[in-house]
N, C-alpha and C positions, 0 to 999 in steps of 0.2 A: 466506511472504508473497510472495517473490519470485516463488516458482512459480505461484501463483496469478496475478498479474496476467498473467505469460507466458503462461497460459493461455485466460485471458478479457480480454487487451489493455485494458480500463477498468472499473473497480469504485471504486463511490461508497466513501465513507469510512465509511460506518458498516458499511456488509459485510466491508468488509475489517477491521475491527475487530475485528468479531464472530468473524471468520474466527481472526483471530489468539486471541483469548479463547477460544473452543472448543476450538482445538488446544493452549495453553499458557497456562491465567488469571493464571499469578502471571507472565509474561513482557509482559500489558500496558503496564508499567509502561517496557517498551524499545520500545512502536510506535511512538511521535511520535520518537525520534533515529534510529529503522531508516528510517524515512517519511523522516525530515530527509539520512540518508547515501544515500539512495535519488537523492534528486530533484539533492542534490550531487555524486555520481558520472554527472549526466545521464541515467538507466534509465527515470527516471521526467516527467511530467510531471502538475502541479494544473491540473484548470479549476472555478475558483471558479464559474460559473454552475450547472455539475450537483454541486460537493462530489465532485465523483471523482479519481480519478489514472488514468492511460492509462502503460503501458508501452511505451517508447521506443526499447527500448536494440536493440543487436543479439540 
């Protein structure tokens, strides 16, 4: 998941979902505290207006 936003800097939440469910279905079930230690280590950042997250970090 990580890799991805590093690679495309913002992706809406539902792609990135989808993203994670293709590569790993029974691992959905850890996207919302990977999302949650993401944006708590600062890497990441929400904008509620478009539903995406933008990657932040170095």
């Amino acid at each position: 998941m990580l890799q991805r936003l590093r690679r495309y800097r913002t992706e809406s939440l539902a792609d990135l979902r989808g993203y994670v469910r293709k590569k790993a279905p029974d691992l959905d079930v850890l996207f919302v505290p990977a999302v949650d230690l993401l944006f708590l280590l600062g890497l990441v950042e929400y904008h509620p207006k478009t539903d995406s997250f933008e990657y932040v970090g170095p």
